[in-house]
N, C-alpha and C positions, 0 to 999 in steps of 0.2 A: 292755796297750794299750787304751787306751778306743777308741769308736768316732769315727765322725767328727762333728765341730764344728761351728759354722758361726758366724763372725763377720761381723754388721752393722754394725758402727760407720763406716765407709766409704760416705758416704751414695752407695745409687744400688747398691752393689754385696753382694754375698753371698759371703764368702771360706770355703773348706772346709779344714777342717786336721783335725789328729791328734795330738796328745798321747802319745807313746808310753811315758815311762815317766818318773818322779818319784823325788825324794833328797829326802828330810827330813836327809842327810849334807854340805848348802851346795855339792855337787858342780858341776864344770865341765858343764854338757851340751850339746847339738848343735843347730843352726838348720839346716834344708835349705832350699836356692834351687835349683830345678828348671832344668832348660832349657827352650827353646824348643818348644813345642807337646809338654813330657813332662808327666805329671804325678806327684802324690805318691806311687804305690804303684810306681813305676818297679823295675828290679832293685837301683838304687845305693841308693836312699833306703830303700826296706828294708832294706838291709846296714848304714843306718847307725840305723835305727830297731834291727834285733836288737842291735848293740853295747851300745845306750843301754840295753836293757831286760837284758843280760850282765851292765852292770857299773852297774846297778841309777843311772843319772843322767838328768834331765832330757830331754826331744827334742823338738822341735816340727818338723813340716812343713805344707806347705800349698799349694794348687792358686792361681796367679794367676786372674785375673778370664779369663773365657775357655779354663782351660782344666781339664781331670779333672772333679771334682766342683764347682767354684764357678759361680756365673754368670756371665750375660755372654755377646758375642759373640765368639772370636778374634780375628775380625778387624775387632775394634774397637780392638786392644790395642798400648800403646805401651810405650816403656821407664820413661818416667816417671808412667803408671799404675800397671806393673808396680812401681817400686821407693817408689814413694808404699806400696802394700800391702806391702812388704815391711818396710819403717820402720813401719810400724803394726804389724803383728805382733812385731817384735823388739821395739819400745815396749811394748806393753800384755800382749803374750798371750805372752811368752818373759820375763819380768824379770828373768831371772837370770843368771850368767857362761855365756857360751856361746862356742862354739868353730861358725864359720858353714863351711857345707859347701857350695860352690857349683859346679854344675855345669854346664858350656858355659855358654848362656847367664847361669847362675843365677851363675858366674864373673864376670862386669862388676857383675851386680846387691849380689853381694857386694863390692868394692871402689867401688862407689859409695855403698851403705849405708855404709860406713866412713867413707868421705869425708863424706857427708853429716853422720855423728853428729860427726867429730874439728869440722867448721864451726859446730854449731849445737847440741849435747848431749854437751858432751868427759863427762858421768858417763854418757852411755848409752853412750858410746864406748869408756869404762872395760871394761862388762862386758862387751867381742871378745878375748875372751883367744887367739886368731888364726884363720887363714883358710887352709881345705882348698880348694883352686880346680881342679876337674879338668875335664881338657880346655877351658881357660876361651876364651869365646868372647866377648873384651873388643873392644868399638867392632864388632863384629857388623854394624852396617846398613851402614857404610861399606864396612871392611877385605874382609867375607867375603859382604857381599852388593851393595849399591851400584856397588862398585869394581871386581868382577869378574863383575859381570853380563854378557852377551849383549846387543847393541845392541837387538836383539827384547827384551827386556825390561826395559829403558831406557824404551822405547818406550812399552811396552805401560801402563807405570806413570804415566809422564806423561802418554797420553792416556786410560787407564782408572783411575789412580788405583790400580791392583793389578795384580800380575803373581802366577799361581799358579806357583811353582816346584815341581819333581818334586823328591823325595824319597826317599831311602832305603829309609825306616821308614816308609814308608804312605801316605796321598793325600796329592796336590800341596799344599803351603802357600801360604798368599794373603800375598804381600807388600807392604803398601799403600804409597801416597805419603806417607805420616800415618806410618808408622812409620821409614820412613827420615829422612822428614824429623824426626822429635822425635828417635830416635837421635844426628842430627847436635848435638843440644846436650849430651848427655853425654859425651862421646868422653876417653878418657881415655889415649892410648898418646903422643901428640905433648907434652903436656905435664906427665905423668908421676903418681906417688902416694903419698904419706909415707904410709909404713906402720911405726906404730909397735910392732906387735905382730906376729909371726913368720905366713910366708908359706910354703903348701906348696904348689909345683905338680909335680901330675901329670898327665904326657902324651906318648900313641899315637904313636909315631913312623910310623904308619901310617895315621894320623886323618884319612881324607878331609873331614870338614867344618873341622875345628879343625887345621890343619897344627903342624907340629912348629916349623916356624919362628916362626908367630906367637905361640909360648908363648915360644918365645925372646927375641923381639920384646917381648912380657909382662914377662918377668924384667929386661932390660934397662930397665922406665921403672918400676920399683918401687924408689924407695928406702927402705932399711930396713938395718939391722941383722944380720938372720936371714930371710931371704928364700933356699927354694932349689927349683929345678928339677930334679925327677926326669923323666928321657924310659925310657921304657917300650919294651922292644925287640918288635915285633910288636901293639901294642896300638892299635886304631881307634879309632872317636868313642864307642862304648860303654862301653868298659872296665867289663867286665861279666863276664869269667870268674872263676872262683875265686881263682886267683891273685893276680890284678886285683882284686877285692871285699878280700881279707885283705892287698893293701898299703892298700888307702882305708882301712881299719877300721885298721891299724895306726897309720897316721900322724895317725887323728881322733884316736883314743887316746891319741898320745903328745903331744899337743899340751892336749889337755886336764888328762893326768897333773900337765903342767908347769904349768900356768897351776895347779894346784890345790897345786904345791911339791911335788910327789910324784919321786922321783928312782925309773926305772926299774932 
């Protein structure tokens, strides 16, 4: 594992990433998309950084603007800054076949970087040899915050421009008007996503942030081929125990195996 990076090319911002492990063997390896206010040393992204460096392939990860190690303010941060920097990194600093690993939030950022490459780089588009989406937290500012907000925080957004929501996992999040509102242009569930390359979700049927239905909801506007829905008996918005870490590693695995013609 080398240490951490830092890419400027992004004028204005300072992006932190990690390189985990390199194949001189052409192998398939693994792109991490974080969630919302995690960052790259999380417990998942490790799990999927020790796979990478097991079976000796490829891995990049990396902190959006705003949050772990890169700069920036949080809550400065929109979706389509965040997925601008995530097309930059999969372009320049991953060039190889990659299997994308997207978590809560890092779930929509992944099926939008798809979408984006299939409109405007069908050969960067080439090398998604498919997509891990756990606990995916697709159309976020609407479905899971906008829409089911508290009129108190309706409010508070409209006339202050942010509303700090409480949290689980630590201080309250600052949710701006700037980030719902750019949100509202990606939205991806009402009009659906050719996915031409095999889809795995997994997801807590116990997931206070990410419900089990909206993964449902998910599965339902995904066309493709090989697209499936794993629901996880007892599992919350972390999916973080052992168990839980060696189906993510298994299913990164096998998706990679494939894309590289390897029959298990």
């Amino acid at each position: 594992m080398t240490g951490i990076q830092f890419e400027t090319g992004l004028p204005g911002r300072t992006i932190a990433f990690r390189e985990d492990a390199s194949s001189d063997r052409g192998l398939t390896g693994f792109f991490w998309l974080g969630g919302f206010k995690s960052d790259m040393e999380g417990t998942k992204a490790e799990a999927v950084a020790g796979l990478a460096r097991d079976t000796r392939r490829p891995a990049l990860r990396f902190d959006y603007s705003g949050h772990g190690r890169s700069g920036g303010d949080f809550s400065d941060g929109t979706i389509s800054g965040w997925l601008e920097e995530a097309l930059a990194m999969f372009g320049q600093t991953a060039p190889t076949r990659r299997i994308i690993v997207g978590s809560s939030m890092g779930g929509w950022l992944a099926l939008l970087l798809l979408r984006r490459l299939i409109a405007g780089d069908r050969k960067a588009a080439a090398r998604i040899g498919g997509l891990v989406l756990i606990a995916p937290a697709v159309d976020m500012t609407a479905d899971l915050m906008w829409d089911i907000f508290p009129p108190e925080a309706r409010a508070a957004i409209e006339r202050d421009g942010v509303w700090h929501r409480p949290s689980l996992y630590g201080e309250p999040y600052p949710i701006t008007a700037r980030l719902i509102a750019d949100g509202a242009r990606h939205l991806l569930l009402e009009g659906g996503v050719d996915c031409p390359c095999p889809v795995r979700i997994l997801q807590g049927d116990t997931d206070p942030d990410v419900p089990a239905f909206h993964a449902a909801k998910l599965f339902g506007a995904l066309r493709g081929a090989d697209v499936t829905l794993t629901l996880i008996k007892g599992g919350d918005h972390r999916l973080s125990s052992p168990t839980q870490l060696s189906l993510i590693r298994e299913t990164v695995l096998a998706l990679a195996q494939r894309a590289d013609g390897i029959t298990p």
